[in-house]
C-alpha positions, 0 to 999 in steps of 0.5 A: 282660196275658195271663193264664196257663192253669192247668193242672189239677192232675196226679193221681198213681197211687196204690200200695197203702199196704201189704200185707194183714196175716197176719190179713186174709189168715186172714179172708178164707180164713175168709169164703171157705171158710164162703161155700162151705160155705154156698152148696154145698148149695143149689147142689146142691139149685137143680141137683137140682130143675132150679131157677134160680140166682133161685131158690138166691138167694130161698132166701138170702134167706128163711131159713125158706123156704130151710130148708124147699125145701132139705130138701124137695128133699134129701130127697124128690129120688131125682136123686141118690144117696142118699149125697150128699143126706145130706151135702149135708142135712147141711151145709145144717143145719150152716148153719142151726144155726150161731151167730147171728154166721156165719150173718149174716156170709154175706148 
């Protein structure tokens, strides 16, 4: 008897079982804005002292350290005016005094 080839079972394509909720949405705009908030200061302060983007991402990851360099750099750097580094020392503190929940969210 010859035997049949089995035919490998067809894959369908999947479609998105629904769209994302109001709230979803709300979140992740939340994560999102929060994220910049968080990054743009140390961005600044990566450009100010002619840093590497290795270098904001060590900052991330060592808080104390991020808040020591970061303040150093906003505040002793004269690159840029005065004005801009208050508000840039200013976000990066609103950061780092943040509650526990945000601050862990954004690593």
């Amino acid at each position: 008897m010859r035997q049949l080839a089995r035919r490998a079972p067809q894959r369908r394509a999947t479609r998105p079982s629904r769209r994302p909720s109001p709230r979803s949405l709300a979140e992740a705009d939340f994560s999102s804005k929060a994220g910049a908030k968080f990054l743009a200061p140390l961005l600044f302060a990566g450009a100010l002292d002619h840093r590497t983007i290795a270098d904001v991402i060590s900052w991330i990851d060592d808080e104390a350290a991020d808040k020591r360099r970061v303040g150093d750099i906003l505040t002793t750097n004269t690159d840029a005016p005065e004005p801009d580094r208050k508000a840039a020392l200013t976000a990066a503190g609103a950061v780092w005094n943040a509650d526990d929940r945000l601050r862990s969210s954004r690593t």
